[in-house]
N, CA, C and O of each residue as an XYZ file, in Angstrom:
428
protein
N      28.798      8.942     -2.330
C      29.572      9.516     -1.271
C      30.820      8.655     -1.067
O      30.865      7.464     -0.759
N      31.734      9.428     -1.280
C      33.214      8.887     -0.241
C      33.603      8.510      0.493
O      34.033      9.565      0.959
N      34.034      7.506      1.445
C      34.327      7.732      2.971
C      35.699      6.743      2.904
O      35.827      5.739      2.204
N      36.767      7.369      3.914
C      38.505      6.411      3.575
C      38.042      5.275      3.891
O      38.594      4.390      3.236
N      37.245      4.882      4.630
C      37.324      3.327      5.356
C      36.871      2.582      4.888
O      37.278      1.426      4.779
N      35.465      3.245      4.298
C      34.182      1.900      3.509
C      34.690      2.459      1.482
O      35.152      1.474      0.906
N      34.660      3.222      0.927
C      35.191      3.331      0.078
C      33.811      4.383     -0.748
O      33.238      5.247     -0.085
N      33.571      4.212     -1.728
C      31.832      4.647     -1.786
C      30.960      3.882     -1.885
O      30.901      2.850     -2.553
N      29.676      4.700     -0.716
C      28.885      4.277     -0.177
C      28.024      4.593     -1.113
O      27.947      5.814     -1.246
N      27.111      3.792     -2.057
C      25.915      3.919     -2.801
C      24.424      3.574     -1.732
O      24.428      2.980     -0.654
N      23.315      4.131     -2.414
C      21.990      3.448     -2.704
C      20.935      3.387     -3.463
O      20.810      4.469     -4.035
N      20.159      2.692     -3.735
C      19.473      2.514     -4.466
C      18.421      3.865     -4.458
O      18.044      4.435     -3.434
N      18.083      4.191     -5.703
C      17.257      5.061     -5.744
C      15.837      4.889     -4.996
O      15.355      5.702     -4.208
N      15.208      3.539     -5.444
C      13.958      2.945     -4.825
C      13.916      2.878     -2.923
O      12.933      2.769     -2.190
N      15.232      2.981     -2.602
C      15.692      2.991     -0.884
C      15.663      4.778     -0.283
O      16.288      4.978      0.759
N      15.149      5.662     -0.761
C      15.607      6.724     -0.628
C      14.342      7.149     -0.164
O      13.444      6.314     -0.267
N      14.031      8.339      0.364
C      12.749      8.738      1.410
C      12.495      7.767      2.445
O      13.370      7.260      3.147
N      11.093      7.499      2.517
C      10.718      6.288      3.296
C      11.606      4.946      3.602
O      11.730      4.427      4.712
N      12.053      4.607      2.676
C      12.252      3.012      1.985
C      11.683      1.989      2.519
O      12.244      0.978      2.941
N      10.256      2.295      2.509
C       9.127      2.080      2.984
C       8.554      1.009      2.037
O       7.460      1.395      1.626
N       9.024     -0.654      1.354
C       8.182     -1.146      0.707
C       7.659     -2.552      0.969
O       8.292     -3.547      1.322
N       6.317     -2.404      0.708
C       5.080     -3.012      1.347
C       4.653     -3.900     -0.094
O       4.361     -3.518     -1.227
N       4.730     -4.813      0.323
C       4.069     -5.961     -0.767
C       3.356     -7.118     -0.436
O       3.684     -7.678      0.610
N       2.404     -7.620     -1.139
C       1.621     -8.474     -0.747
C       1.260     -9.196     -2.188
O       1.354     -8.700     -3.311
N       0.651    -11.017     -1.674
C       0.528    -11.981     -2.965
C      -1.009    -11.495     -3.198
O      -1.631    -11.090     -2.216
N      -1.457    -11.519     -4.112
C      -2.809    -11.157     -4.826
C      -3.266    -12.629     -5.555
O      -2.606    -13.470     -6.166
N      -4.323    -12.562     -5.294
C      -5.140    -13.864     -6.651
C      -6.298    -13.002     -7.086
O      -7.400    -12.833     -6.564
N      -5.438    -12.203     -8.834
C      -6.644    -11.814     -9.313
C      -6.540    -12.103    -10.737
O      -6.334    -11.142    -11.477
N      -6.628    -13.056    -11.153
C      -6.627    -13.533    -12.399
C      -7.568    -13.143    -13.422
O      -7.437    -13.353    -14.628
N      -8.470    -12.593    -12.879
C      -9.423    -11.660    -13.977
C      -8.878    -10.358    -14.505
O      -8.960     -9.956    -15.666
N      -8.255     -9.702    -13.380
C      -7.614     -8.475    -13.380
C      -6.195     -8.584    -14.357
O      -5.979     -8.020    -15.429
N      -5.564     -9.257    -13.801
C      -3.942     -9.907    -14.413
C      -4.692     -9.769    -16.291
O      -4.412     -8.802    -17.000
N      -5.175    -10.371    -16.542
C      -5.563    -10.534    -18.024
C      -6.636     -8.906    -19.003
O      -6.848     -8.573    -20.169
N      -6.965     -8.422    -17.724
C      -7.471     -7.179    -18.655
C      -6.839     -6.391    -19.098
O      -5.792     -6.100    -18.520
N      -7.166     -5.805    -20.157
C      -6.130     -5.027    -21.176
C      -5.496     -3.767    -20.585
O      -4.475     -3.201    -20.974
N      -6.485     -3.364    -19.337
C      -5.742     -2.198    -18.794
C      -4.834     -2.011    -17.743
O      -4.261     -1.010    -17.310
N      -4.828     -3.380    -17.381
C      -4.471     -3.341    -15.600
C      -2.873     -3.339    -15.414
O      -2.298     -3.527    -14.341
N      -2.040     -3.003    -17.109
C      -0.786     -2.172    -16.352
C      -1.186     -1.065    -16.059
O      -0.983     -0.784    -14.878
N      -1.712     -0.252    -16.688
C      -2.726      1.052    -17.066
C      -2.784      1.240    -15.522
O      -1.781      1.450    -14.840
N      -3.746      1.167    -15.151
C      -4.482      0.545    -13.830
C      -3.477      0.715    -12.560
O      -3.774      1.523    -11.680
N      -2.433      0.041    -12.486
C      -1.195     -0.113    -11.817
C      -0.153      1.159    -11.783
O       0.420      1.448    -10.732
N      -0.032      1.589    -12.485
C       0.813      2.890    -12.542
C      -0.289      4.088    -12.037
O      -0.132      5.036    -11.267
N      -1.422      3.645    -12.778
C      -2.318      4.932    -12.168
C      -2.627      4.783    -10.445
O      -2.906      5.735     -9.716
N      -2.501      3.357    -10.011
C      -2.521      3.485     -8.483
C      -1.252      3.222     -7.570
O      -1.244      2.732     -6.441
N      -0.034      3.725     -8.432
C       1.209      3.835     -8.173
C       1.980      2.181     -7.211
O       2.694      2.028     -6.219
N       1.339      1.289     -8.180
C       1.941     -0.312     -7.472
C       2.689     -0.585     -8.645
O       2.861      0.318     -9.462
N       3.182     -1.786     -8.841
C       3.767     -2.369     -9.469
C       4.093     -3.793     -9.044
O       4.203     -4.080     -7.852
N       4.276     -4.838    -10.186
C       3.995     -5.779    -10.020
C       4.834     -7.153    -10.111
O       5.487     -7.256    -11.150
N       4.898     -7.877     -9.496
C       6.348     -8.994    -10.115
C       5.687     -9.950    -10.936
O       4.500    -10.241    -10.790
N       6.296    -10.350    -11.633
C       5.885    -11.123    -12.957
C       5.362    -12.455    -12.238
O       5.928    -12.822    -11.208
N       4.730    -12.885    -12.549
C       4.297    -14.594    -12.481
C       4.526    -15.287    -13.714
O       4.974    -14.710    -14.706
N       4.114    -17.004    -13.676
C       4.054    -17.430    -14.557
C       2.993    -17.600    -15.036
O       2.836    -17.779    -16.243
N       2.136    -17.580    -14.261
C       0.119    -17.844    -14.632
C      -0.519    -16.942    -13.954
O      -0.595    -16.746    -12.741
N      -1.212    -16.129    -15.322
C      -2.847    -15.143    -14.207
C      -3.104    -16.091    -13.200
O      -3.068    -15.499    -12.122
N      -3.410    -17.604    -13.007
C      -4.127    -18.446    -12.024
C      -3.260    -17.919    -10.462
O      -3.745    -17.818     -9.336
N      -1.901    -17.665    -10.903
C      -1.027    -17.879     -9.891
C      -1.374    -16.450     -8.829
O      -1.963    -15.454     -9.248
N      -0.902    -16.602     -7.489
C      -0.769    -15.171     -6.872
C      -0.108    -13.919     -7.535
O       1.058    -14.248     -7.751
N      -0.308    -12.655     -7.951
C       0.794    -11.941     -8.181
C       0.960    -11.103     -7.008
O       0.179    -10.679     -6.155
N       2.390    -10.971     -7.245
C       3.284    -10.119     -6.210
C       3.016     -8.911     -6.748
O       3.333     -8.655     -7.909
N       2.083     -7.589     -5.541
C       2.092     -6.135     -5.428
C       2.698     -5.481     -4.544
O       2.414     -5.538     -3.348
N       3.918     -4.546     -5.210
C       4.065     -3.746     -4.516
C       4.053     -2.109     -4.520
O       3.784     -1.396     -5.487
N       4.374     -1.734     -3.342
C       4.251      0.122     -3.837
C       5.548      0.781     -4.516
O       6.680      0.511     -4.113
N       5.322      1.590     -5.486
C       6.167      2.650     -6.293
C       7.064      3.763     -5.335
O       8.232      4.150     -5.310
N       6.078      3.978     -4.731
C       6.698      5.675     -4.036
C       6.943      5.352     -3.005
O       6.259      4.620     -2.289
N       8.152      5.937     -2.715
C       8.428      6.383     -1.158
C       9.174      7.057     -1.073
O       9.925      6.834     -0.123
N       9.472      8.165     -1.844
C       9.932      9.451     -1.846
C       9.257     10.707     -1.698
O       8.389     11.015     -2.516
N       9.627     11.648     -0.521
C       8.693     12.833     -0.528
C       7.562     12.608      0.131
O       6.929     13.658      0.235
N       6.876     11.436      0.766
C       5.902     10.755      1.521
C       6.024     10.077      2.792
O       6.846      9.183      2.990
N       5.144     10.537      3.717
C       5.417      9.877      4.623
C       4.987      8.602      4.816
O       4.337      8.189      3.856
N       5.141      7.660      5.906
C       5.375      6.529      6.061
C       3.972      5.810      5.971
O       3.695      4.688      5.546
N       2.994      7.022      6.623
C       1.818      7.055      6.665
C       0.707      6.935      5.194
O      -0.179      6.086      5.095
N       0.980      7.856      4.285
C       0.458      8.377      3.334
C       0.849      6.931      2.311
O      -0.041      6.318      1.723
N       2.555      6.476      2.221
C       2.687      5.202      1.522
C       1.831      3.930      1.856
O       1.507      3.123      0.984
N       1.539      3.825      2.979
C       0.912      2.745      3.515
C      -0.630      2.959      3.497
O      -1.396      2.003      3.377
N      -0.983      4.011      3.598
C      -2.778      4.265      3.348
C      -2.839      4.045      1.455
O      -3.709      3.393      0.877
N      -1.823      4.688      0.858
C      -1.936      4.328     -0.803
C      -1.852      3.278     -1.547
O      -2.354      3.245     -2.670
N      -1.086      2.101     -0.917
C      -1.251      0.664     -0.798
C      -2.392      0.209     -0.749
O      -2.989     -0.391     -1.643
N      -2.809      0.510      0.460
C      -4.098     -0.039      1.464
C      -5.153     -0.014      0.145
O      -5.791     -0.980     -0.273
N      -5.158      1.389     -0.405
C      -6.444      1.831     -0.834
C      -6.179      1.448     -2.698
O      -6.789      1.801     -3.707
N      -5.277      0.797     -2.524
C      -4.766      0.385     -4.454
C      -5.396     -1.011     -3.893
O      -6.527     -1.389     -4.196
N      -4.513     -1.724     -3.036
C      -4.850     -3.025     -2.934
C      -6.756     -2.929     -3.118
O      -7.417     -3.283     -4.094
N      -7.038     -2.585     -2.366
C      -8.584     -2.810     -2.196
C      -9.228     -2.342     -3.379
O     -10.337     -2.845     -3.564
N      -8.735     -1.298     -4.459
C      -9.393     -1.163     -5.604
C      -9.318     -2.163     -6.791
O     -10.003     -2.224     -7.812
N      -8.273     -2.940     -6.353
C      -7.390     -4.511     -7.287
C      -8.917     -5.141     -7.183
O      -9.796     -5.338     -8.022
N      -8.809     -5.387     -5.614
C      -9.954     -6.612     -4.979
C     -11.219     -6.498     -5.382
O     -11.848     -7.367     -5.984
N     -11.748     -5.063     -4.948
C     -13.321     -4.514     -5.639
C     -13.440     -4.428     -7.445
O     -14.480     -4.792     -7.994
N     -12.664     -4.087     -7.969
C     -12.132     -4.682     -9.680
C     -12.163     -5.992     -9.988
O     -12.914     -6.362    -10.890
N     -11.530     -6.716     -9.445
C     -11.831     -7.947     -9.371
C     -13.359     -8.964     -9.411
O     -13.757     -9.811    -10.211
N     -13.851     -8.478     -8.321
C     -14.920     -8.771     -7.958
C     -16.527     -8.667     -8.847
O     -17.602     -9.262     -8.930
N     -15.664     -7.249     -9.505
C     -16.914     -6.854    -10.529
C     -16.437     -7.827    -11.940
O     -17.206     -8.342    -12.753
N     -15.125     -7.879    -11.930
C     -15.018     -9.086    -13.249
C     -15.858    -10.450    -13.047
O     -16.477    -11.067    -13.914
N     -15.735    -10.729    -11.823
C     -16.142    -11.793    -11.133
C     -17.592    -12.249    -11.531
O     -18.000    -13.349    -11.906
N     -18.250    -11.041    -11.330
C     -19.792    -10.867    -11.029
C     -20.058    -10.402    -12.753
O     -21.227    -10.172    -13.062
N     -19.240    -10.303    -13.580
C     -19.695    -10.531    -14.887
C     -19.509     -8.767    -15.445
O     -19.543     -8.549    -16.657
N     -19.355     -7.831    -14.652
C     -19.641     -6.753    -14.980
C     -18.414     -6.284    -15.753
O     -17.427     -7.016    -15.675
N     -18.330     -5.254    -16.435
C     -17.245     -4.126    -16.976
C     -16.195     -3.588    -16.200
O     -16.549     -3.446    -15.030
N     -15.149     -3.273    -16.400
C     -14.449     -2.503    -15.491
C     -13.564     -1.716    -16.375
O     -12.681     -2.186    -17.092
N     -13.930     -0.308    -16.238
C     -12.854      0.460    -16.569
C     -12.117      1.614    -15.568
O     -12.605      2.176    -14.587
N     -10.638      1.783    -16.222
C      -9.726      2.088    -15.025
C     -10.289      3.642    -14.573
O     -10.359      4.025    -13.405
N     -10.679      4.455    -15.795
C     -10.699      5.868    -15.138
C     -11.568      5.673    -14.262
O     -11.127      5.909    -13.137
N     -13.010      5.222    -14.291
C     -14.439      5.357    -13.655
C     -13.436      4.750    -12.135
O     -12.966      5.544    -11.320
N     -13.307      3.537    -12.050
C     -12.217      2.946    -10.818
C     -11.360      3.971    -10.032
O     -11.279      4.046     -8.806
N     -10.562      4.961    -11.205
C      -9.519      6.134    -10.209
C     -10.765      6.710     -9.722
O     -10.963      6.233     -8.604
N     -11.658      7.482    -10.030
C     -12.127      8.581     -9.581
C     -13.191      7.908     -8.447
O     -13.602      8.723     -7.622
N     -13.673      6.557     -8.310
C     -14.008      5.784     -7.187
C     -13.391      5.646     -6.332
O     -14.047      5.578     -5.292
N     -12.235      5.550     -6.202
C     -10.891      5.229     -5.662
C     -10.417      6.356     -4.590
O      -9.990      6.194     -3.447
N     -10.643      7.627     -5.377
C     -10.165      8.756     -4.579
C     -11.360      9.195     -3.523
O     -11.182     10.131     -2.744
């Protein structure tokens, strides 16, 4: 957009609907290293900032906030984060984890 005074006014695509984004540090270093858990991440619409070590916290945040309300972004967080944690936990405890069986738990 144009305007005489400010000149054009851009924004970021990721700022558009909601611009609603919610992030939080994670310690899941079991998760960080399984073969699926970009897999995993797109299927529970987060995304992630790089670290330097699985040991380390990783930074999660949410994908969407377009077309959603403020509500619906923040319950889809809520309920990714906690499928990270319960994933986790079963690495923890020695068990398997795969992502589809996880989505359809999830929902």
């Amino acid at each position: 957009m144009w305007n005489d005074h400010l000149g054009y006014i851009t924004s970021c695509p990721s700022k558009l609907g909601t611009g609603l984004e919610i992030q939080t540090d994670l310690k899941i270093p079991l998760m960080v290293k399984h073969t699926q858990f970009d897999l995993l991440l797109r299927k529970l619409r987060l995304q992630k900032e790089c670290s330097g070590d699985a040991a380390d916290p990783l930074n999660i945040r949410n994908i969407d906030c377009i077309g959603r309300t403020e509500l619906q972004v923040v319950q889809s967080y809520i309920d990714g984060v906690q499928t990270l944690i319960r994933l986790e936990e079963k690495l923890n405890d020695g068990e398997k984890v795969d992502v589809d069986i996880a989505m359809v738990k999830q929902k």
